[in-house]
VOPAGU-2260 file (C-alpha; in pm, 1 decimal, decimal comma):
REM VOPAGU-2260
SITE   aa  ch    i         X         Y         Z
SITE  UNK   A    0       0,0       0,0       0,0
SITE  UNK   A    1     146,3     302,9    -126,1
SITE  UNK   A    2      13,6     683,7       0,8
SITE  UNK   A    3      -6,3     980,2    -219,1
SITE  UNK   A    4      68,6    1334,3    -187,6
SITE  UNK   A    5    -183,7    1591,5    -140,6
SITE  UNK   A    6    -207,7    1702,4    -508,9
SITE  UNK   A    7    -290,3    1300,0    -654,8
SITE  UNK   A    8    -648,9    1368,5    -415,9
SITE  UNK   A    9    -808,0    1532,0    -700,5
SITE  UNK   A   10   -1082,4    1251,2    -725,8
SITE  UNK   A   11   -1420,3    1319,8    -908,1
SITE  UNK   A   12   -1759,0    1310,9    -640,0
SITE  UNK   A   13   -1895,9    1064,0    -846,0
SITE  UNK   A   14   -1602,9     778,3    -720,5
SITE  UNK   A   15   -1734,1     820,8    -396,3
SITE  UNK   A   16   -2121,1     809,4    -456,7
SITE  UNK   A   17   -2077,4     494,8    -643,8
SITE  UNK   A   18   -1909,3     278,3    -425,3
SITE  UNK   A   19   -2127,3     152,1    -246,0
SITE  UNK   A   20   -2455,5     142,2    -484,8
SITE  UNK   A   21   -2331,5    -224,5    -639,1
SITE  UNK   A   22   -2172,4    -488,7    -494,5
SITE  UNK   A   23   -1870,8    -614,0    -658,1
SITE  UNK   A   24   -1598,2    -811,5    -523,6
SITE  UNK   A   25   -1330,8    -671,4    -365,5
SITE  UNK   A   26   -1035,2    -731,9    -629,7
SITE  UNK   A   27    -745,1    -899,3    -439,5
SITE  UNK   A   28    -406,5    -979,1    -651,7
SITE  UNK   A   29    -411,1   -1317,1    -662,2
SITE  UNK   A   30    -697,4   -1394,1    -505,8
SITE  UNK   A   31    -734,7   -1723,5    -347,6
SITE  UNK   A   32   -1089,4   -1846,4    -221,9
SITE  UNK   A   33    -979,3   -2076,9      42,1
SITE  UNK   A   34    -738,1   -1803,7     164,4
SITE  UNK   A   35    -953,0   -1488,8      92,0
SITE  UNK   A   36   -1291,8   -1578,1     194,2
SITE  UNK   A   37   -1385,0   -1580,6     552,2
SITE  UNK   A   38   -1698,2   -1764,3     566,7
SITE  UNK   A   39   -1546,5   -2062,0     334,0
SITE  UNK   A   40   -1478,3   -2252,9     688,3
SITE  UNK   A   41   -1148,1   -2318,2     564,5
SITE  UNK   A   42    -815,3   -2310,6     758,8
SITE  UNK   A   43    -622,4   -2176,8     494,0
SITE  UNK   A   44    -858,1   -1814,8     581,8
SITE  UNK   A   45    -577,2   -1541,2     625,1
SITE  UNK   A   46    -779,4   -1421,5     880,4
SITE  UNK   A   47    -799,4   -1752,7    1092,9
SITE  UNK   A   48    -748,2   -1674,6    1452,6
SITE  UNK   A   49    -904,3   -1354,4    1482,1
SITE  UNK   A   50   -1241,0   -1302,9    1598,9
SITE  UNK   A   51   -1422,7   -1114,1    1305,7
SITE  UNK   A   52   -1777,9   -1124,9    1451,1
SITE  UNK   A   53   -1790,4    -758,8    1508,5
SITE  UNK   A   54   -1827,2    -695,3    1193,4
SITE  UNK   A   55   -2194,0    -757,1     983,9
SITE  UNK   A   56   -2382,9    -620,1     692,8
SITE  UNK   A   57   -2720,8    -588,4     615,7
SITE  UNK   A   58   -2913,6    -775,4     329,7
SITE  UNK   A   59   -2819,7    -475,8      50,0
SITE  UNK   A   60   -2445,6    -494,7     191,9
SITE  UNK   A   61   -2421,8    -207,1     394,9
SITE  UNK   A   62   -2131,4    -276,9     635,5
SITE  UNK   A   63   -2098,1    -187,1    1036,9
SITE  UNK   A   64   -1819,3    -236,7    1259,0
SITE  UNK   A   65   -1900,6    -263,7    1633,1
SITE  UNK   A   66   -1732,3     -32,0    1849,3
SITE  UNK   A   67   -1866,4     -68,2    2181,8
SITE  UNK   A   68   -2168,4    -335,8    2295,6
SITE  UNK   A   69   -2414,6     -53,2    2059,1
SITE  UNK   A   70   -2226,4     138,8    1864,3
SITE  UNK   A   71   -2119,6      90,2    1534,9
SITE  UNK   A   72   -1876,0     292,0    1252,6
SITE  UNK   A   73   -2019,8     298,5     909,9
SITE  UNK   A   74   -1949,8     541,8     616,5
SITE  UNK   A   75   -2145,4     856,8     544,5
SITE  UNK   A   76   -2282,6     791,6     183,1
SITE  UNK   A   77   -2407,1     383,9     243,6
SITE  UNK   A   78   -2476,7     344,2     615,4
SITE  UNK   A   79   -2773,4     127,1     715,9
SITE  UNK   A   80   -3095,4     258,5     722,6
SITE  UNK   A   81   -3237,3     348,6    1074,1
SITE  UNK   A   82   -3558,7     155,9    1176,3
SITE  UNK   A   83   -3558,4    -110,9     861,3
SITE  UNK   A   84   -3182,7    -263,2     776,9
SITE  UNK   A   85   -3091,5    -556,2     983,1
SITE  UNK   A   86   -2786,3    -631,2    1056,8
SITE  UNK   A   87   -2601,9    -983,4    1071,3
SITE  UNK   A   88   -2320,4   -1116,2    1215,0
SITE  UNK   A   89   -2164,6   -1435,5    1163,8
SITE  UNK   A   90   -2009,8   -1586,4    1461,4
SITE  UNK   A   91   -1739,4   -1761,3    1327,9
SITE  UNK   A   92   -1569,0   -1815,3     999,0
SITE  UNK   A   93   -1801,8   -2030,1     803,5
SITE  UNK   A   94   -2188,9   -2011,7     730,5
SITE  UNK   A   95   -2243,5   -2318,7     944,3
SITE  UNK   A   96   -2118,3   -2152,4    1291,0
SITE  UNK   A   97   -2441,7   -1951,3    1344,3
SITE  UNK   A   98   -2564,2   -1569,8    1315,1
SITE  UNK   A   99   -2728,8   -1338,0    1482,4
SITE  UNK   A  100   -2951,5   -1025,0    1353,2
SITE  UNK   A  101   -2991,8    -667,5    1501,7
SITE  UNK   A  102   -3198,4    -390,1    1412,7
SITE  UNK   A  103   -3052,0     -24,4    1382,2
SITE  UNK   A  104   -3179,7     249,2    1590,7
SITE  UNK   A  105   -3397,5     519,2    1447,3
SITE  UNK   A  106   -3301,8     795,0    1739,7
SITE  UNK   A  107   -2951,4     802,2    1675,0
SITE  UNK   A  108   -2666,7     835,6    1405,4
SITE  UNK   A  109   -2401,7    1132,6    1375,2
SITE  UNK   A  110   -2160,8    1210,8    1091,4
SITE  UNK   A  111   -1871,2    1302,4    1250,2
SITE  UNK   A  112   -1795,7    1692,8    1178,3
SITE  UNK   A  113   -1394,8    1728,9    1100,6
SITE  UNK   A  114   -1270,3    2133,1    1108,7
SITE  UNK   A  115   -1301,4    2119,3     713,4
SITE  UNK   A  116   -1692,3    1978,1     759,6
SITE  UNK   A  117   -1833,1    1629,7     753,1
SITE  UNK   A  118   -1622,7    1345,7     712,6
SITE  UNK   A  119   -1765,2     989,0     570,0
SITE  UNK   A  120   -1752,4     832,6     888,6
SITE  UNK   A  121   -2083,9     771,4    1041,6
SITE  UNK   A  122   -2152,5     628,9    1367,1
SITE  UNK   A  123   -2464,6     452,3    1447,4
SITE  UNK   A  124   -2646,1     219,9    1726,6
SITE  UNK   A  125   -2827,3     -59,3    1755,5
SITE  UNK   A  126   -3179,1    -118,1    1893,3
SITE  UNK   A  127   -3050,7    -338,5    2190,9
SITE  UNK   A  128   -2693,8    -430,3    2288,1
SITE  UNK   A  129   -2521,5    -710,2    2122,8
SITE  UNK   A  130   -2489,3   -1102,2    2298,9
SITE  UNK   A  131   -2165,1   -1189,6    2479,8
SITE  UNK   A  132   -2107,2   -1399,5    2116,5
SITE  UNK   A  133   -2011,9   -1090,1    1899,1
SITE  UNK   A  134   -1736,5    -903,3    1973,8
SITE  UNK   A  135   -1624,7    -537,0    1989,2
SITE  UNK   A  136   -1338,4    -331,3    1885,6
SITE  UNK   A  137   -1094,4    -101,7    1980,3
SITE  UNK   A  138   -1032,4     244,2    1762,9
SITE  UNK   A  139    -664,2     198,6    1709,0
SITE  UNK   A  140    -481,0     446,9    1932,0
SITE  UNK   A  141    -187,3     657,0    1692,8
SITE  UNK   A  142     -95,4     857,0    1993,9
SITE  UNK   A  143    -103,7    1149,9    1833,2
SITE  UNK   A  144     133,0    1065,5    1555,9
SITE  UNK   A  145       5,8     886,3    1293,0
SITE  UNK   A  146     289,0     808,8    1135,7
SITE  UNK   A  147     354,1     576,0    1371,6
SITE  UNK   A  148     125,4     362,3    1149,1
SITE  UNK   A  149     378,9     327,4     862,6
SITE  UNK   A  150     519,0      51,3     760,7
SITE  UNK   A  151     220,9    -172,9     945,4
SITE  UNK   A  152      41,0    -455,5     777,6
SITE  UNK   A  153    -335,3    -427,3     765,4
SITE  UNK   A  154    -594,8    -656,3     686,7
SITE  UNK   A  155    -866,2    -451,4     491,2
SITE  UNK   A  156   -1210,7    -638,3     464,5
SITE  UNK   A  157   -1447,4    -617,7     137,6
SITE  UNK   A  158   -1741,8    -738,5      -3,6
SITE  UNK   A  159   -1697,1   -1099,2    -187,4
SITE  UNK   A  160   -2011,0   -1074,5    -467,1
SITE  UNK   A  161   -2219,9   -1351,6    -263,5
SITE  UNK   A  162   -2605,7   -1343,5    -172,5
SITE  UNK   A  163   -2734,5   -1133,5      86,6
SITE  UNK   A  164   -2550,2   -1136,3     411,4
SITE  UNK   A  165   -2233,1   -1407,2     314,2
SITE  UNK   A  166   -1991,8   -1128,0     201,8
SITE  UNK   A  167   -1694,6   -1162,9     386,7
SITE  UNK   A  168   -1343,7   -1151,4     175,0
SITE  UNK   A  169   -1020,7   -1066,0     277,0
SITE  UNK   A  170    -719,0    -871,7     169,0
SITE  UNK   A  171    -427,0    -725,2     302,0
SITE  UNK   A  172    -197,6    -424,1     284,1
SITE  UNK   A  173      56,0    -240,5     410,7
SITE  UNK   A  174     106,5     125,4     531,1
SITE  UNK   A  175     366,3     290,3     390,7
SITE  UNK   A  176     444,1     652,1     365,5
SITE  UNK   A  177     740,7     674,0     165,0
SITE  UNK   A  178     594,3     783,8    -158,5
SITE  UNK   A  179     376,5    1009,8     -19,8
SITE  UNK   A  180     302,4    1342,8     214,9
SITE  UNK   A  181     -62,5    1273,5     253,9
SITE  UNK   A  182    -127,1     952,1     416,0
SITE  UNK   A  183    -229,6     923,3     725,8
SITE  UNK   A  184      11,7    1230,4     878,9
SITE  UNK   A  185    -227,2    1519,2     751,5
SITE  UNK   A  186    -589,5    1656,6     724,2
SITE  UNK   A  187    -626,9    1694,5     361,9
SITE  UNK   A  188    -901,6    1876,0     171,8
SITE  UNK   A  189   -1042,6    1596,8     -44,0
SITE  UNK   A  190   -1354,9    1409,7    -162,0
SITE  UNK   A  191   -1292,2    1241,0     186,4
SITE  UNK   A  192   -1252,9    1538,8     434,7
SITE  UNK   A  193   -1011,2    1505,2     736,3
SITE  UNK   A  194    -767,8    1234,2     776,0
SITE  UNK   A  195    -752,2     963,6     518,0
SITE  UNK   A  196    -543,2     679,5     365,9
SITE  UNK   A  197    -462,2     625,3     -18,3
SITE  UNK   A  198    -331,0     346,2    -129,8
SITE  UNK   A  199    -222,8     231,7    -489,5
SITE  UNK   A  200    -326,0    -108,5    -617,4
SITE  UNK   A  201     -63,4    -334,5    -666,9
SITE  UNK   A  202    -117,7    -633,3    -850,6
SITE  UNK   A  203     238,0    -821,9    -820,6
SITE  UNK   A  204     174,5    -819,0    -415,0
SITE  UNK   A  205       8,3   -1111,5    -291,6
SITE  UNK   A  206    -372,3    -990,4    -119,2
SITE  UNK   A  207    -302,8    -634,2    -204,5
SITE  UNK   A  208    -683,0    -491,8    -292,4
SITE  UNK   A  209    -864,2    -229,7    -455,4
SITE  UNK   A  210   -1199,6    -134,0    -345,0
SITE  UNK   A  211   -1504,3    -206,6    -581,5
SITE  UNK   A  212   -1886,1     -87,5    -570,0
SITE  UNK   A  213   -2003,4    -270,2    -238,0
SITE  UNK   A  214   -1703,1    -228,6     -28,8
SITE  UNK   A  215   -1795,5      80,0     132,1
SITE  UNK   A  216   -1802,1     136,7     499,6
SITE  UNK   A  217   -1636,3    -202,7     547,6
SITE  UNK   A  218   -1279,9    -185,7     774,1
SITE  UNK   A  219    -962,5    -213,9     773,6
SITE  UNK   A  220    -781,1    -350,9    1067,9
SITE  UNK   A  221    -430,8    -365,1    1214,3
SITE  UNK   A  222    -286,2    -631,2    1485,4
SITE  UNK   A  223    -226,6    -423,8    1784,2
SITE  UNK   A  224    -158,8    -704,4    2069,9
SITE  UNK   A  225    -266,0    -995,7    1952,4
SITE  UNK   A  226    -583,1    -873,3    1824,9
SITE  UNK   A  227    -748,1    -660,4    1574,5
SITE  UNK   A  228    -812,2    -305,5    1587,4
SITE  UNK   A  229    -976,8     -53,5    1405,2
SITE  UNK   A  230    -809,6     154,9    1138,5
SITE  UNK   A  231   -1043,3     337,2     922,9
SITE  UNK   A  232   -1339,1     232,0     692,7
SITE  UNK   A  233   -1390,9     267,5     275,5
SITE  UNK   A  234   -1498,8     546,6     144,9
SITE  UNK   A  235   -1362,5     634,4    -222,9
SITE  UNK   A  236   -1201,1     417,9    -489,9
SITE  UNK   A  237   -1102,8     530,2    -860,2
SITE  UNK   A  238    -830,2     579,2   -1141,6
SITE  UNK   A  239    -587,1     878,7   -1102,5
SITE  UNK   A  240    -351,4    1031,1   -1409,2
SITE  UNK   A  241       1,5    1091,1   -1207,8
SITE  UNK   A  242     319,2    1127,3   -1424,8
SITE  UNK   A  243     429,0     744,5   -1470,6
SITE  UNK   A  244      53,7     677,7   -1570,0
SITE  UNK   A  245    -282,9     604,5   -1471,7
SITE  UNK   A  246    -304,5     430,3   -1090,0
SITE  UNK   A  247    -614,7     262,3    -944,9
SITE  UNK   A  248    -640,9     399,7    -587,4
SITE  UNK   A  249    -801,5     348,0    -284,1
SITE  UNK   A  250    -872,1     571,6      -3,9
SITE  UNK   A  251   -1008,4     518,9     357,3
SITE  UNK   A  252   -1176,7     780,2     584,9
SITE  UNK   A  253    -913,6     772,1     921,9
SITE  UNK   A  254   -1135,4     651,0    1191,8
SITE  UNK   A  255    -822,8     623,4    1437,1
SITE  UNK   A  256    -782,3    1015,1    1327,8
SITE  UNK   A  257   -1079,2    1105,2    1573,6
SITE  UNK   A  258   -1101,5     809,5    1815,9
SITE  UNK   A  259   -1100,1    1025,3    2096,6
SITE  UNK   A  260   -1388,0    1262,0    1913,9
SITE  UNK   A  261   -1573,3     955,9    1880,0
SITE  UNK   A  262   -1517,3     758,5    2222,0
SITE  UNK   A  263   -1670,4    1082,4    2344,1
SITE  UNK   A  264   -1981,6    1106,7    2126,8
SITE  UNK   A  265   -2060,5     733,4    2215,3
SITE  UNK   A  266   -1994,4     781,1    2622,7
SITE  UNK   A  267   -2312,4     709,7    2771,9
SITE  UNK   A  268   -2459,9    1073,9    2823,2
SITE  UNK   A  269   -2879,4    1138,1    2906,4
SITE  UNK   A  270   -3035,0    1130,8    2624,6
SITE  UNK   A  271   -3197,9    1444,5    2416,2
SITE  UNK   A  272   -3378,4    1382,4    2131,7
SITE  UNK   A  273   -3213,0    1286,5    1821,4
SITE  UNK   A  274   -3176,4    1598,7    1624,3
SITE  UNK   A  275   -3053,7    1756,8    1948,3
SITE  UNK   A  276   -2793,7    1531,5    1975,4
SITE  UNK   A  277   -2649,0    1532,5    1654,5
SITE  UNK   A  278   -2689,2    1907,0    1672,9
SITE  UNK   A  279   -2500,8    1910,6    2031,1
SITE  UNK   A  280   -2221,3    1666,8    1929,7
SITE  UNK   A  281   -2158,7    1869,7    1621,6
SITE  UNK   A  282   -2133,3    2205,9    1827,8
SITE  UNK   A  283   -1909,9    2022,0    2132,3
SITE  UNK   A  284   -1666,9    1930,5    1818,8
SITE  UNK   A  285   -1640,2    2216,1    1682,3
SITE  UNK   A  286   -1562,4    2400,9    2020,1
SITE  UNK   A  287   -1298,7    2105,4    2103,6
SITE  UNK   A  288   -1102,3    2238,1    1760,8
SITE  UNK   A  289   -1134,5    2631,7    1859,5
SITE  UNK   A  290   -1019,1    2534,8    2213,5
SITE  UNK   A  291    -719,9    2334,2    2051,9
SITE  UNK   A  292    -627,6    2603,5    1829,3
SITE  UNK   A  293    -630,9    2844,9    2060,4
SITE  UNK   A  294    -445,9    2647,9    2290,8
């Protein structure tokens, strides 16, 4: 995974409204089923040994990625929709090991504000709290360097072009900001405000990917401790012109950018009504930046 500098961001608006309206695989360089597919049940899955039932879809292949025993991260432009998409999660890797379905909220969901407006990173909740079976992740911490992140493989998770609900494949990356002064280390003005990742497809290394239609709002993940964490979700994928040639590129919205703007929008608080809330977390963000900036 190569990162590009600021001035290879000039992406048309259409990329990122189309990502998510189909549901195409998730191209992988050479893609193996047994190896790239998590709910094949087999034990050649890259992914075997990590617990990947925090993360479900619902039937049109919206994705969520549980955050706390309620909350979820989705993406801005192909979230769920509040009060009629279910969501499933499989509770191991193969069809046969069970699921279970949950029901997004209709009171809640926020787009998280950035200082150059909304990002694509959209945090919702579920009607009741999740069993004991599915599990929840952490927002990777970059300790307020994310450049700490280079050089880090990921595991970035996509849609696999089954039927409803059994779209699980698997790719990998890694970060690497040699080639680039965007990455992760800057807030960029893009089709993706905030913090983002862009990465180059490369087909000669093995499980490198490229988003396709369907992939958005699913994760990527890094191994921090033994287990996975959260790194950022899909939001754009599309062809660039830089000076060697045309590049396929994909980009993620930062979610570990603003984990501690989101830990505190999901810390149990008494609950206004929902376009109060939204309307209060937007205004406590924005004061959070002035006080920072003034600091």
């Amino acid at each position: 995974m190569r990162f590009l500098a600021k001035s290879a961001l000039t992406l048309a608006c259409g990329l990122w409204c189309t990502l998510g309206t189909l549901s195409a695989a998730l191209q992988v360089a050479s893609y193996d089923a047994n190896a790239n597919e998590r709910l094949n049940g087999s034990a050649n899955f890259i992914g075997a040994g990590y617990d990947w039932s925090g993360v479900g879809q619902t039937s049109d292949g919206r994705w969520v990625t549980m955050i706390s025993d309620e909350y979820f991260i989705s993406v801005g432009h192909y979230h769920p929709v509040a009060g009629t998409d279910n969501v499933r999660f499989y509770l191991s890797d193969s069809l046969s090991g069970g699921f279970e379905d949950y029901t997004v909220d209709t009171s809640f969901g926020i787009q998280l504000m950035t200082d150059q407006g909304l990002s694509d990173i959209w945090i919702g909740r579920l009607t009741s709290s999740i069993s004991s079976n599915i599990t929840t992740y952490e927002i990777f911490n970059p300790l307020a360097n994310p450049n700490i992140l280079e050089g880090e493989d990921v595991f970035v998770v996509g849609n696999s072009g089954q039927g409803s609900y059994q779209n699980f494949r698997v790719g990998t990356n890694v970060l690497d900001l040699d080639d680039g002064i965007l990455g992760v280390a800057e807030r960029s003005v893009s089709v993706v405000n905030g913090w983002s990742a862009t990465a180059i497809y490369d087909a000669d290394v093995l499980y490198d990917t490229f988003f396709q239609s369907g992939d958005s709002g699913a994760p990527t993940f890094i191994i921090n401790n033994g287990v996975l964490e959260l790194v950022g979700v899909h939001s754009v994928a599309g062809t660039i012109t830089l000076p060697g040639g045309d590049e396929q590129v994909s980009i993620d919205s930062l979610v570990s950018g603003y984990r501690q703007e989101i830990l505190g929008i999901i810390t149990p608080v008494p609950e206004p009504g929902s376009v109060v809330l939204v309307l209060g977390a937007s205004a406590i963000l924005a004061l959070r930046r002035r006080r920072l900036k003034t600091a």
